[in-house]
PDB file of N, CA, C and O in Angstrom, chain B, residues numbered from 101:
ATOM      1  N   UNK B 101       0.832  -1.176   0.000  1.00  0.00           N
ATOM      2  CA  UNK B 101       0.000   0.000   0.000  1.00  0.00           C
ATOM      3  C   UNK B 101       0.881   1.245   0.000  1.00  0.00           C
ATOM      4  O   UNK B 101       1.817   1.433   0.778  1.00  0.00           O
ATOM      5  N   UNK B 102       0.617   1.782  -0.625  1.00  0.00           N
ATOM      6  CA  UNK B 102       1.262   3.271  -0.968  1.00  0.00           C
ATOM      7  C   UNK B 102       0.890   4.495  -0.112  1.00  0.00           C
ATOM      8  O   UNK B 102      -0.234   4.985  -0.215  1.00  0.00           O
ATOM      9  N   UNK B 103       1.755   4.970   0.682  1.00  0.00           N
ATOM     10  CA  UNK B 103       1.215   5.955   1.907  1.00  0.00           C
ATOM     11  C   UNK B 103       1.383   7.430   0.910  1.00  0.00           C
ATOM     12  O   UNK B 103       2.220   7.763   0.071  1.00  0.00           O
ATOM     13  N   UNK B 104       0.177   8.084   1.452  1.00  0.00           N
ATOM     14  CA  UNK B 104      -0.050   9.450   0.746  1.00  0.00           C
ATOM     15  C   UNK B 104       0.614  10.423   1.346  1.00  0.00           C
ATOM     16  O   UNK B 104       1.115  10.134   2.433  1.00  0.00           O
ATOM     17  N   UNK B 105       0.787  11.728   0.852  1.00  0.00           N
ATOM     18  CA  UNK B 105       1.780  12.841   1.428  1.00  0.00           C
ATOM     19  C   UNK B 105       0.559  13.613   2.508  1.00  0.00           C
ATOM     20  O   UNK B 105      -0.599  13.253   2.296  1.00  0.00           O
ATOM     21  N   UNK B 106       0.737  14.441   3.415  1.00  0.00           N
ATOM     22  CA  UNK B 106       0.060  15.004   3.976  1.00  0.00           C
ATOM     23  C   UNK B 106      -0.111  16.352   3.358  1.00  0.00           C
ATOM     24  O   UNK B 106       0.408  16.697   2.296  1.00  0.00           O
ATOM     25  N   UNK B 107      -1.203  17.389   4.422  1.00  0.00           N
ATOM     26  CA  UNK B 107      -0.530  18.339   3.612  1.00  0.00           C
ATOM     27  C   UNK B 107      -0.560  19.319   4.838  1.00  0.00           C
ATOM     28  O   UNK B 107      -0.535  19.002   6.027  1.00  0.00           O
ATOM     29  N   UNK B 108      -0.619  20.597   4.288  1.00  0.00           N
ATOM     30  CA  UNK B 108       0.138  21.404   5.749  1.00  0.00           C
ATOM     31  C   UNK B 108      -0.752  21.944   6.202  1.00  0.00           C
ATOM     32  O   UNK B 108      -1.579  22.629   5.600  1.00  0.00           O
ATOM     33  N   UNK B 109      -0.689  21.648   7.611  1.00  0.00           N
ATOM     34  CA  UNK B 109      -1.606  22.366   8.482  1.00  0.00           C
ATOM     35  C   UNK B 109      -2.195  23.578   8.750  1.00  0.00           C
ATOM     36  O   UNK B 109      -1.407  24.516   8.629  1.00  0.00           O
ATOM     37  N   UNK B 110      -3.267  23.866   9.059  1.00  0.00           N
ATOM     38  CA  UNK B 110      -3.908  25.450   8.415  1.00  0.00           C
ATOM     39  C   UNK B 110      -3.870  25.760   9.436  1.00  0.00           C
ATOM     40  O   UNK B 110      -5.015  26.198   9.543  1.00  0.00           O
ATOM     41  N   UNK B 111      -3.192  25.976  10.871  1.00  0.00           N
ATOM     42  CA  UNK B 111      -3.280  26.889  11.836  1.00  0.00           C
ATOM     43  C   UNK B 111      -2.037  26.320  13.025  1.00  0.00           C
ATOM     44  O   UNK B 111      -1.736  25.157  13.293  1.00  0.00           O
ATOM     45  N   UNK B 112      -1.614  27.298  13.453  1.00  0.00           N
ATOM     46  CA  UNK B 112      -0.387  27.167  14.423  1.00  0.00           C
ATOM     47  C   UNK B 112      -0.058  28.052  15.966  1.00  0.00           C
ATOM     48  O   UNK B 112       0.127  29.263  15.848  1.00  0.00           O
ATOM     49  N   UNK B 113      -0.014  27.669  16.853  1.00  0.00           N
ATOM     50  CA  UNK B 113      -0.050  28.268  18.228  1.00  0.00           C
ATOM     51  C   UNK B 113       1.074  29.352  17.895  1.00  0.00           C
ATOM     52  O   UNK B 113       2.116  29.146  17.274  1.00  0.00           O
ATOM     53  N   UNK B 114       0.620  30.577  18.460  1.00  0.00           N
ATOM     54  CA  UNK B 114       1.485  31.536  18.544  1.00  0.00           C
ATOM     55  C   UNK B 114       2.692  31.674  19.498  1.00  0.00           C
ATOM     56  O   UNK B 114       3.735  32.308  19.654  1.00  0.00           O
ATOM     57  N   UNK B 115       1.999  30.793  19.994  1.00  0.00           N
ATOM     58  CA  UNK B 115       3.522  30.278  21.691  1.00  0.00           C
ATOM     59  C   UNK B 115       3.808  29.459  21.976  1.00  0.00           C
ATOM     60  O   UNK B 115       4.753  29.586  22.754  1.00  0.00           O
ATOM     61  N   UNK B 116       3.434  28.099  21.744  1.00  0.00           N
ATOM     62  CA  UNK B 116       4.135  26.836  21.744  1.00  0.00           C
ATOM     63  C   UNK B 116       4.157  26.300  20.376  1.00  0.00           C
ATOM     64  O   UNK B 116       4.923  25.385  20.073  1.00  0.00           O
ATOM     65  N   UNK B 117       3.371  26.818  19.567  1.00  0.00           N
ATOM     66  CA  UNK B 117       3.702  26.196  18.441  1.00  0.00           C
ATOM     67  C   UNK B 117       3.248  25.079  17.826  1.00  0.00           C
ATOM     68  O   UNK B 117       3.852  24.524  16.907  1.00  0.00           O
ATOM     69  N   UNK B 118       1.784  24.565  18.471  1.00  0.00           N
ATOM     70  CA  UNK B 118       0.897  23.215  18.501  1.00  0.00           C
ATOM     71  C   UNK B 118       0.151  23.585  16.614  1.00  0.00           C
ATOM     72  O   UNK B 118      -0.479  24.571  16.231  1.00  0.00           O
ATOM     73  N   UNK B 119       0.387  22.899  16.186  1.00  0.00           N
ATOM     74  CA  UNK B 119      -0.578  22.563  15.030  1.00  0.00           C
ATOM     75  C   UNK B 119      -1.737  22.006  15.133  1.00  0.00           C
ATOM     76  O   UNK B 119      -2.301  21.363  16.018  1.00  0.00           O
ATOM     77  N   UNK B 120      -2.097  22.464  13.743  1.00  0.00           N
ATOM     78  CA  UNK B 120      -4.021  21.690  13.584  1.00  0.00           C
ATOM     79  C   UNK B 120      -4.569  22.169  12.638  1.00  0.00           C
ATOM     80  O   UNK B 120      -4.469  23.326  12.229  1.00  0.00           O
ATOM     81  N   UNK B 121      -5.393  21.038  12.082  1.00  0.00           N
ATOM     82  CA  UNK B 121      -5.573  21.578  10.521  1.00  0.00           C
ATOM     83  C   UNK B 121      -7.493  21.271  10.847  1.00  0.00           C
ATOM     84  O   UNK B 121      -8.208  20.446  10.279  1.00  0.00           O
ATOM     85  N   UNK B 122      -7.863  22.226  11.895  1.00  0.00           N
ATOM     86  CA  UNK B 122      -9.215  22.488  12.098  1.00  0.00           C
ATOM     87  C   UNK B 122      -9.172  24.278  11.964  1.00  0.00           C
ATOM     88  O   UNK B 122      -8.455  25.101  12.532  1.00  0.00           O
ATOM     89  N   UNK B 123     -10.367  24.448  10.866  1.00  0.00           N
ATOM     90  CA  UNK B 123     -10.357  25.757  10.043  1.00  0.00           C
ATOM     91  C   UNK B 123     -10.901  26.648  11.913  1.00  0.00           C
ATOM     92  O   UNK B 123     -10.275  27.547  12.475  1.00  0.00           O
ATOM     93  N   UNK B 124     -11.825  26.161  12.266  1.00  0.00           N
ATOM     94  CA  UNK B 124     -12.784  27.050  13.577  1.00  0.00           C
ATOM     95  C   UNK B 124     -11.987  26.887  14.841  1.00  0.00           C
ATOM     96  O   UNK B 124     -12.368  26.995  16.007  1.00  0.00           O
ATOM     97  N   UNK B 125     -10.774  26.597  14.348  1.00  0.00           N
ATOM     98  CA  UNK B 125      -9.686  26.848  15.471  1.00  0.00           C
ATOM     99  C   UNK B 125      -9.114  28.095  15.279  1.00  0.00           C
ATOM    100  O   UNK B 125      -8.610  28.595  16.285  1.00  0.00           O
ATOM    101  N   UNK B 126      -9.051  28.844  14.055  1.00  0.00           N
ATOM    102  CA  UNK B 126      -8.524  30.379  13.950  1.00  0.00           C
ATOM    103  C   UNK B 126      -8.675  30.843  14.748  1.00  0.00           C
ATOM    104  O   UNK B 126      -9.738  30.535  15.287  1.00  0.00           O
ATOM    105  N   UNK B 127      -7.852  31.877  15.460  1.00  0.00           N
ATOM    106  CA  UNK B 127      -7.975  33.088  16.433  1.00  0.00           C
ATOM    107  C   UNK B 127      -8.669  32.428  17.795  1.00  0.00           C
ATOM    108  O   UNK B 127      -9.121  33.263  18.578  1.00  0.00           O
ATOM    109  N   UNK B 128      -8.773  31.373  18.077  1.00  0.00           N
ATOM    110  CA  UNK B 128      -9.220  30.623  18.974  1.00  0.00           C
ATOM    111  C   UNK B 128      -7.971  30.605  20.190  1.00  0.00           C
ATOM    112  O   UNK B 128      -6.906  31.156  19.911  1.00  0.00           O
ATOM    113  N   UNK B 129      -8.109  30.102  21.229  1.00  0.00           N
ATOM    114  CA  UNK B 129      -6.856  29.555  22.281  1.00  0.00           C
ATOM    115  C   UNK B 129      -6.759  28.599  22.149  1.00  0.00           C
ATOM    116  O   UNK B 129      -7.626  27.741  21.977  1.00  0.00           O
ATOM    117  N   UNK B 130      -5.148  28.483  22.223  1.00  0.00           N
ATOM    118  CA  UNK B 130      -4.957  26.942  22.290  1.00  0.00           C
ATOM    119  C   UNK B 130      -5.008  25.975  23.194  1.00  0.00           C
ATOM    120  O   UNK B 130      -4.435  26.116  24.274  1.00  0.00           O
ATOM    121  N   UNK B 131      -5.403  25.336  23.017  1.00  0.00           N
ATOM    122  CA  UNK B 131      -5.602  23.801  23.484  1.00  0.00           C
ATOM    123  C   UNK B 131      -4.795  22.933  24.672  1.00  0.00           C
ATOM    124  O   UNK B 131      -5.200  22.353  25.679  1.00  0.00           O
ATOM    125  N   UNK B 132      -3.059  23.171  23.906  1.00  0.00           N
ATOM    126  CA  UNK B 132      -2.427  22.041  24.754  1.00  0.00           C
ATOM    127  C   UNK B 132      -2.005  23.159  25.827  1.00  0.00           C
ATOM    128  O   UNK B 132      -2.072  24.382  25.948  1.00  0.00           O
ATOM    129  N   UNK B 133      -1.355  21.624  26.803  1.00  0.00           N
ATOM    130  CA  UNK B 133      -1.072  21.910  28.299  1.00  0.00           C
ATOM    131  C   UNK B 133       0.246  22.302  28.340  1.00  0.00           C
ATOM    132  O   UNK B 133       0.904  21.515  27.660  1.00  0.00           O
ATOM    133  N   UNK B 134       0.879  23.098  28.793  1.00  0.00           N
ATOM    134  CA  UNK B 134       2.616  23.367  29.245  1.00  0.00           C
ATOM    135  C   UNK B 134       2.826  23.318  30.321  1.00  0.00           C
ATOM    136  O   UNK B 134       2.450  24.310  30.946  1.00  0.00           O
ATOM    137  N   UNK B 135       3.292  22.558  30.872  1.00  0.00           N
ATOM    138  CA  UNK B 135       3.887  22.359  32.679  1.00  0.00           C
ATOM    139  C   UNK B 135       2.762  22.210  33.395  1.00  0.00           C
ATOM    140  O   UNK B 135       2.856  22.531  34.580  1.00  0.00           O
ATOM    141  N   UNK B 136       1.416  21.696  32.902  1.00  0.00           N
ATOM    142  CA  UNK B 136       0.381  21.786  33.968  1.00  0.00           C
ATOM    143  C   UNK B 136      -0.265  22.564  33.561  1.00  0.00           C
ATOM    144  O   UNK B 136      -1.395  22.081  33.615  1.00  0.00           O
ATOM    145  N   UNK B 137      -0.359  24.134  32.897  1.00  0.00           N
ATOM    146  CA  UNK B 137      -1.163  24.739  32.465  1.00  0.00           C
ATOM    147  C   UNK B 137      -1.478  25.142  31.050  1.00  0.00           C
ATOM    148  O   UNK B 137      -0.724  25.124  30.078  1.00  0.00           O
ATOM    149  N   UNK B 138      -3.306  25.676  31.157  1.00  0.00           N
ATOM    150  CA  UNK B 138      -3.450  25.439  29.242  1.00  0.00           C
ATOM    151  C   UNK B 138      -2.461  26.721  28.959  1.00  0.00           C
ATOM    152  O   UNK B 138      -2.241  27.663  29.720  1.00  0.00           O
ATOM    153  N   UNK B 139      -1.836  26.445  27.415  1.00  0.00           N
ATOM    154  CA  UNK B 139      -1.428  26.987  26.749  1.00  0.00           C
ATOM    155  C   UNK B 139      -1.760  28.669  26.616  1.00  0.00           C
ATOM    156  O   UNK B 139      -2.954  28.941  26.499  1.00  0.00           O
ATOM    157  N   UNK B 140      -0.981  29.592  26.625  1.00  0.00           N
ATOM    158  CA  UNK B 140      -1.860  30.984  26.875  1.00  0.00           C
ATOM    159  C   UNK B 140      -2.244  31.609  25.217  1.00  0.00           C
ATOM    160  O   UNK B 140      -3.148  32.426  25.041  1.00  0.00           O
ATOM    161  N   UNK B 141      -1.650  31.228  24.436  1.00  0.00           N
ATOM    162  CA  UNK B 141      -1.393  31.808  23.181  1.00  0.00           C
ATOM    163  C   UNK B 141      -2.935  31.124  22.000  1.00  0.00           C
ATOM    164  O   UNK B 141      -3.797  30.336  22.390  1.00  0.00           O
ATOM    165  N   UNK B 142      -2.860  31.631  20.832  1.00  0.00           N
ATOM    166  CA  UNK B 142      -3.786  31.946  20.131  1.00  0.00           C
ATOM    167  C   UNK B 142      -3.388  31.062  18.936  1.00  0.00           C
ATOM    168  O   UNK B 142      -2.179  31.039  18.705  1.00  0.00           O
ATOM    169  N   UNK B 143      -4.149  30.358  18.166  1.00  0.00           N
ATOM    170  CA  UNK B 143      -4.156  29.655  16.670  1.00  0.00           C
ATOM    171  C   UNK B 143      -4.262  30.713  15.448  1.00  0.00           C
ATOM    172  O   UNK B 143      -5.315  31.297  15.192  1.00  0.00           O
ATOM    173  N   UNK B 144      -2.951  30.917  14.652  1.00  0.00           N
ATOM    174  CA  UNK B 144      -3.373  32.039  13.822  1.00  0.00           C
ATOM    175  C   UNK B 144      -2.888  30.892  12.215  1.00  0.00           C
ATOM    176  O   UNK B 144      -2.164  29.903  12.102  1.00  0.00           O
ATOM    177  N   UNK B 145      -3.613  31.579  11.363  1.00  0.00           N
ATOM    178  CA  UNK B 145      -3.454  30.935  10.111  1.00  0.00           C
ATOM    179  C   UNK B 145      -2.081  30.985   9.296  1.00  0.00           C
ATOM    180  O   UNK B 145      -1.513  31.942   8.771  1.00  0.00           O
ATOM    181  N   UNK B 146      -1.599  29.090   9.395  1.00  0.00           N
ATOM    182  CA  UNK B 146      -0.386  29.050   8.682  1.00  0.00           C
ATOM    183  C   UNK B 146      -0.090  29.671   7.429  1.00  0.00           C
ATOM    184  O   UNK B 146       1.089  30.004   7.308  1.00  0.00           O
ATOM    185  N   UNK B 147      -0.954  29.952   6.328  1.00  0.00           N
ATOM    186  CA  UNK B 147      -0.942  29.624   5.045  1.00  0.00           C
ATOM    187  C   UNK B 147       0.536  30.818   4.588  1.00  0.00           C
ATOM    188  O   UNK B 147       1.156  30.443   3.593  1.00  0.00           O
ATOM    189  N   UNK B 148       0.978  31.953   5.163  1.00  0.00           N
ATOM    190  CA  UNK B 148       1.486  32.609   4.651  1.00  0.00           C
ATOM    191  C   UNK B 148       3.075  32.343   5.550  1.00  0.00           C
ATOM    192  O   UNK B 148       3.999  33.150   5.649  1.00  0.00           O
ATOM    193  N   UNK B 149       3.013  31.334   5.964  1.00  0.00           N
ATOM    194  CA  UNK B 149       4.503  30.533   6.908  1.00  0.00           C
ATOM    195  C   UNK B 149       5.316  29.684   5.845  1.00  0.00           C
ATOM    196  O   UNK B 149       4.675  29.371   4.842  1.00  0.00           O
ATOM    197  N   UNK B 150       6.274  29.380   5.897  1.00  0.00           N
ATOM    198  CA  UNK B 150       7.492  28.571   5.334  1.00  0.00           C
ATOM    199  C   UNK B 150       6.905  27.475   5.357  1.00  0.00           C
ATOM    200  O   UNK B 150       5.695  27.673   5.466  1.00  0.00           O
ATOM    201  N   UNK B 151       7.145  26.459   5.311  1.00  0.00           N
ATOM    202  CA  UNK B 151       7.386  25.293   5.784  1.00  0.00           C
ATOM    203  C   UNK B 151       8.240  24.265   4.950  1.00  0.00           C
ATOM    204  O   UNK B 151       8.575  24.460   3.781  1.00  0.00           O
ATOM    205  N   UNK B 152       8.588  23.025   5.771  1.00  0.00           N
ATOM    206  CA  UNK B 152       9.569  22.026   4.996  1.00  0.00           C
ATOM    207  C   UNK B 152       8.919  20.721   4.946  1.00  0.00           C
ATOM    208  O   UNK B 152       7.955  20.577   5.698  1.00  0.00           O
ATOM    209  N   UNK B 153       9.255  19.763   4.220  1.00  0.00           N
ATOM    210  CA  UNK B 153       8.813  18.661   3.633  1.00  0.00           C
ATOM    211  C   UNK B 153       9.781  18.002   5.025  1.00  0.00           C
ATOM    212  O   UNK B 153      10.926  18.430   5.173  1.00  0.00           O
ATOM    213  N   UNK B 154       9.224  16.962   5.986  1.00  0.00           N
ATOM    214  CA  UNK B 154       9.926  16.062   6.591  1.00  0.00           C
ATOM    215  C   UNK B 154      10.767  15.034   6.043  1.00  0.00           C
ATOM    216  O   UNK B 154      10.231  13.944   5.840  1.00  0.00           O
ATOM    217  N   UNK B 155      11.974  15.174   5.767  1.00  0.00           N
ATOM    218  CA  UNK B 155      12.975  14.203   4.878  1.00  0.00           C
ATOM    219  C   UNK B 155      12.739  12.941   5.385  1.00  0.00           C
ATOM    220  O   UNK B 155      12.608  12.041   4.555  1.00  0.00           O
ATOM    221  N   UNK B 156      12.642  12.629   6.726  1.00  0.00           N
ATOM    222  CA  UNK B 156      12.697  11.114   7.383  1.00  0.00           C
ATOM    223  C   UNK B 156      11.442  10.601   7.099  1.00  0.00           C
ATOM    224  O   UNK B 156      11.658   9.397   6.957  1.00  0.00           O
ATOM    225  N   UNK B 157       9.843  10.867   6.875  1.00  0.00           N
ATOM    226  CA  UNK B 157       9.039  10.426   6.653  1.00  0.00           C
ATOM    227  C   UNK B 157       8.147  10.824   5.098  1.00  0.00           C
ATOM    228  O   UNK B 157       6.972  10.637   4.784  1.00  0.00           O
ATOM    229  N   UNK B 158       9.117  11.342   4.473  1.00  0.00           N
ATOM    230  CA  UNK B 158       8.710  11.756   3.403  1.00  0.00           C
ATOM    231  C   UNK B 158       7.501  12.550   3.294  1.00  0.00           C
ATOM    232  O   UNK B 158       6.949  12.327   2.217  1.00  0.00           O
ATOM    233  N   UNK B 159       6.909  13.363   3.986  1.00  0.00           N
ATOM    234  CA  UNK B 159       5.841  13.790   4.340  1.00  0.00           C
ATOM    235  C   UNK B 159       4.707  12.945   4.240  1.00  0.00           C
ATOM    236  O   UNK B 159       3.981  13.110   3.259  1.00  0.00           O
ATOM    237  N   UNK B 160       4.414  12.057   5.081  1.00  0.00           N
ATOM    238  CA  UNK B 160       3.551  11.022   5.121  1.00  0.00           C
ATOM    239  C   UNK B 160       3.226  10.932   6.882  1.00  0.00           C
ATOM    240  O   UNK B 160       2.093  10.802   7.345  1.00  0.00           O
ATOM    241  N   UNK B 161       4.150  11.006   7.481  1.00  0.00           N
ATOM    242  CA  UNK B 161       3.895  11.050   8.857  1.00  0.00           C
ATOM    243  C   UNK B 161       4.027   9.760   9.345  1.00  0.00           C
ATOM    244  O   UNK B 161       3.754   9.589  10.534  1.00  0.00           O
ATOM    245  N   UNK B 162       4.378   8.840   8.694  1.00  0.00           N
ATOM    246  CA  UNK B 162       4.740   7.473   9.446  1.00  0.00           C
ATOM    247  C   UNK B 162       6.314   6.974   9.286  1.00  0.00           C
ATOM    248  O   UNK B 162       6.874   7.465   8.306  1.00  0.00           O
ATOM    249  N   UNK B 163       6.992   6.215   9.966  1.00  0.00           N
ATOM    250  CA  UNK B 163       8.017   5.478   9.326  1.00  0.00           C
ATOM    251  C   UNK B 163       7.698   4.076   9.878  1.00  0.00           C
ATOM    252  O   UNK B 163       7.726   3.707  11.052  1.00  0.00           O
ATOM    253  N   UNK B 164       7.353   3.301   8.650  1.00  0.00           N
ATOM    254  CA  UNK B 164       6.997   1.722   9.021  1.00  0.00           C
ATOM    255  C   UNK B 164       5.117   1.945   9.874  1.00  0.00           C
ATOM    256  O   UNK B 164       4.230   2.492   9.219  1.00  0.00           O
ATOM    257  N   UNK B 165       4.907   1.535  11.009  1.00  0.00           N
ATOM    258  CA  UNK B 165       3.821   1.805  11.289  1.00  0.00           C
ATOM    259  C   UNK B 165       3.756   2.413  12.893  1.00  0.00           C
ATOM    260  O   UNK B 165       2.969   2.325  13.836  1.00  0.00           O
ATOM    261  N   UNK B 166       5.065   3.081  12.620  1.00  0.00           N
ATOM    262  CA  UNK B 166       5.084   4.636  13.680  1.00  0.00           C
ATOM    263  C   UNK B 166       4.901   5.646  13.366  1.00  0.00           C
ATOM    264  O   UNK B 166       4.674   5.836  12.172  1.00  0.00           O
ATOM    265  N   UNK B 167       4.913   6.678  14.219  1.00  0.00           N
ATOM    266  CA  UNK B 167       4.317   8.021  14.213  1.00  0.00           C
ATOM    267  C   UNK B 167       5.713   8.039  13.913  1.00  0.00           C
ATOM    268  O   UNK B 167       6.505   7.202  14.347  1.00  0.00           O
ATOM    269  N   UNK B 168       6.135   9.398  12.856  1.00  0.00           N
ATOM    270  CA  UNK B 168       7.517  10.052  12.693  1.00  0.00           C
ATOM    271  C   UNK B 168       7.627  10.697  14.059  1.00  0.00           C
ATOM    272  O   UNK B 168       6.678  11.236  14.627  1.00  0.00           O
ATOM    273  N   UNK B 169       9.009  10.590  14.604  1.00  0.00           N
ATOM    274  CA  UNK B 169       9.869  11.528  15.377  1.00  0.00           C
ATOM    275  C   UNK B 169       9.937  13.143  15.090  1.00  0.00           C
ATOM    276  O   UNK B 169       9.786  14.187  15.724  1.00  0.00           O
ATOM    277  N   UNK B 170      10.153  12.857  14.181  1.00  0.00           N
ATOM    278  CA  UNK B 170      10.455  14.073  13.555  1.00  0.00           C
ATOM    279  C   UNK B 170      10.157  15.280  13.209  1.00  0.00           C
ATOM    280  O   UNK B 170      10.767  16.344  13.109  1.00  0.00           O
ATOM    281  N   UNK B 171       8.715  14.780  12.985  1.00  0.00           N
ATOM    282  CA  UNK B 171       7.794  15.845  12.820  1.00  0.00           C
ATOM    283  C   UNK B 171       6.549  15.722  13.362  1.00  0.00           C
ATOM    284  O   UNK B 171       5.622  16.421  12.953  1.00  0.00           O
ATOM    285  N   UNK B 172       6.368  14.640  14.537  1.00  0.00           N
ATOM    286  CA  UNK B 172       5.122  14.285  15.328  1.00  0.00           C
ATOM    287  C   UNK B 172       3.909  13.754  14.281  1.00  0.00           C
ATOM    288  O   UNK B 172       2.718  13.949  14.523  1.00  0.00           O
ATOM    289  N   UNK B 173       4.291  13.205  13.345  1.00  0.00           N
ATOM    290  CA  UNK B 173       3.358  12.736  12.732  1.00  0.00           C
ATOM    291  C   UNK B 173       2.602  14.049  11.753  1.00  0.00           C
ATOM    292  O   UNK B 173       1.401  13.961  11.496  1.00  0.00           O
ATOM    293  N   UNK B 174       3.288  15.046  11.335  1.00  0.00           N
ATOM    294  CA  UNK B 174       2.392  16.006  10.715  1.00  0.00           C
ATOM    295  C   UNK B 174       2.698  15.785   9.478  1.00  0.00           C
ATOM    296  O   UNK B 174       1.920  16.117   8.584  1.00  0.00           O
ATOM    297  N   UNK B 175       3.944  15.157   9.205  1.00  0.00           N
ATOM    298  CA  UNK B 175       4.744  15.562   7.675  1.00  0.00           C
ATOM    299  C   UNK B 175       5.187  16.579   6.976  1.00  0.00           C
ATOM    300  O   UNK B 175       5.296  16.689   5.755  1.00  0.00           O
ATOM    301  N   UNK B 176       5.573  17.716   8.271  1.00  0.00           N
ATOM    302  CA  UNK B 176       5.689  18.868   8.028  1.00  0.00           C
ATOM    303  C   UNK B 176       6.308  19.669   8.907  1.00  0.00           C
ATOM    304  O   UNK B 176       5.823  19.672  10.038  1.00  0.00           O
ATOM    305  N   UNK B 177       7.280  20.377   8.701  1.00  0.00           N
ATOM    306  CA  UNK B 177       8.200  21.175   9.659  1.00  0.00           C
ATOM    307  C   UNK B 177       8.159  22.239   9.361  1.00  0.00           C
ATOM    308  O   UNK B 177       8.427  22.613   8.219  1.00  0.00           O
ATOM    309  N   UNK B 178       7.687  23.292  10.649  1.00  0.00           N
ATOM    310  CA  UNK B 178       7.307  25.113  10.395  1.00  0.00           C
ATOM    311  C   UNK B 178       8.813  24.943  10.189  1.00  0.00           C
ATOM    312  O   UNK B 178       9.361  23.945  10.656  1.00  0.00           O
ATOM    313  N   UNK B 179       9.773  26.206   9.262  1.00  0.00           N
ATOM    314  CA  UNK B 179      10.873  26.588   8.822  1.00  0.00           C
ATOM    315  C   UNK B 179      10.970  28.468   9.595  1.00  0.00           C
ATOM    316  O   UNK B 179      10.396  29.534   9.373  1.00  0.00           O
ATOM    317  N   UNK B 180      12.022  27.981  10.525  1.00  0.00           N
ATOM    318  CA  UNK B 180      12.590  29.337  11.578  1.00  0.00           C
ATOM    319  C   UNK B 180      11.461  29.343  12.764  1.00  0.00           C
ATOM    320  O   UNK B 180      11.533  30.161  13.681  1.00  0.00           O
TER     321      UNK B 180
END
């Protein structure tokens, strides 16, 4: 079976940096936890960000039938 490429996530934490490719997450708060507490920062729209193709999982997000290291399973690395 032939694994498909992903593609890049449409929104990104302004302070930790959590991805998610849910559109009614824009301008929303984020979600994940840091040291015990929620995240303070905001989901703003990737589309006008860098990004890189994950070399180790070919942008697919698996290697074999793991989650990539590398890029947490997104197939995609914000660039700077």
């Amino acid at each position: 079976m032939r694994k498909v490429k992903k593609s890049k996530p449409l929104v990104v934490c302004n302070v930790c940096g959590m991805f998610s490719n849910e559109r009614q997450d824009i301008n929303h708060r984020c979600t994940r936890a840091v040291y015990g507490r929620r995240c303070s920062g905001s989901f703003k729209s990737s589309l006008g960000m860098s990004w890189d193709e994950c070399l180790s999982c070919s942008t697919t997000g698996t290697l074999g039938s793991e989650t990539c290291v590398e890029c947490a399973g997104w197939g995609w690395r914000l660039v700077g």
